[in-house]
C-alpha positions as CSV (number, residue, x, y, z in Angstrom):
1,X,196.9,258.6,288.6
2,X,200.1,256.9,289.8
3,X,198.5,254.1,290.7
4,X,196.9,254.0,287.5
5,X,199.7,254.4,285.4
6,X,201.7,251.8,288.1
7,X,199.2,248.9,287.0
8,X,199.1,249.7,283.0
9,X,195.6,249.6,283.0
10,X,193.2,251.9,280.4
11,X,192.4,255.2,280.9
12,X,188.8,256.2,279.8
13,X,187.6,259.9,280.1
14,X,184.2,260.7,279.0
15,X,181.9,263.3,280.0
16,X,179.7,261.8,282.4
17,X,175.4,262.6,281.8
18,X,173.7,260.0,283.3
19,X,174.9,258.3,286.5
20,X,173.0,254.6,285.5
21,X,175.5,254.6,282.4
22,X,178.9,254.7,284.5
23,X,177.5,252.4,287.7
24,X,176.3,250.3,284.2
25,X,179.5,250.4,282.6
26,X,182.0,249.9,285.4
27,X,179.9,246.3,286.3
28,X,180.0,245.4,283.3
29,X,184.2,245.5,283.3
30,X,184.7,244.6,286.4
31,X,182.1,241.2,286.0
32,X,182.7,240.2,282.3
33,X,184.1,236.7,281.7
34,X,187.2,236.8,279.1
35,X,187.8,233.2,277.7
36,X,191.7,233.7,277.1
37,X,192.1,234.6,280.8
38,X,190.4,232.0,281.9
39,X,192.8,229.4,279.5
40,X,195.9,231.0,280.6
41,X,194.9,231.0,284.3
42,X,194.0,227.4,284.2
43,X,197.7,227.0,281.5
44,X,199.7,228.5,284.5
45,X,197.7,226.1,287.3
46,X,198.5,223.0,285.9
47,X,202.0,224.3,285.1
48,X,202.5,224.7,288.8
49,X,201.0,221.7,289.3
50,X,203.6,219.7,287.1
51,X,206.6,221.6,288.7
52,X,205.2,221.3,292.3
53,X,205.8,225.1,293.1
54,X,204.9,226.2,296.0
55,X,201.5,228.3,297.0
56,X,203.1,231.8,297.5
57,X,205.0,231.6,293.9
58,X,202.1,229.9,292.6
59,X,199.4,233.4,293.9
60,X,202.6,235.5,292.5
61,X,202.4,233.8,289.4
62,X,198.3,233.8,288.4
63,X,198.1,237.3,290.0
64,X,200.6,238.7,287.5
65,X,198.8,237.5,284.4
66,X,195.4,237.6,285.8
67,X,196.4,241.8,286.3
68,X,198.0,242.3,282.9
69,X,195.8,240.5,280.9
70,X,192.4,241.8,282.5
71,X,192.1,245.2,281.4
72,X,188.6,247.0,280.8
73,X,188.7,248.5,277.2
């Protein structure tokens, strides 16, 4: 729960009755394509690019946005 609560991600409780329906639903979040996610990634690349950062700021840099802006609802 720490962990959870660590990466401000959702938190989705539901009783559970049919095991297809949760291996179904947790593919779906962790495969679906978000448009705005994609932009900002791609902002923050060529950002990088332009200001010649270096590759461990540049991983720092898309891994914080790519975690707080990809959240399963």
């Amino acid at each position: 729960m720490c962990v959870v609560l660590l990466w401000f991600t959702n938190i989705n409780i539901q009783f559970i009755l049919n095991p297809y329906v949760v291996a179904s639903y947790c593919t779906s979040c962790m495969t679906k394509i978000d448009k705005s996610i994609t932009l900002k990634l791609h902002s923050i690349i060529e950002k990088c690019n332009l200001d010649k950062v270096d590759v461990n700021t540049r991983i720092h840099k898309l891994s914080n946005v790519f975690s707080m802006l990809n959240k399963c609802i």
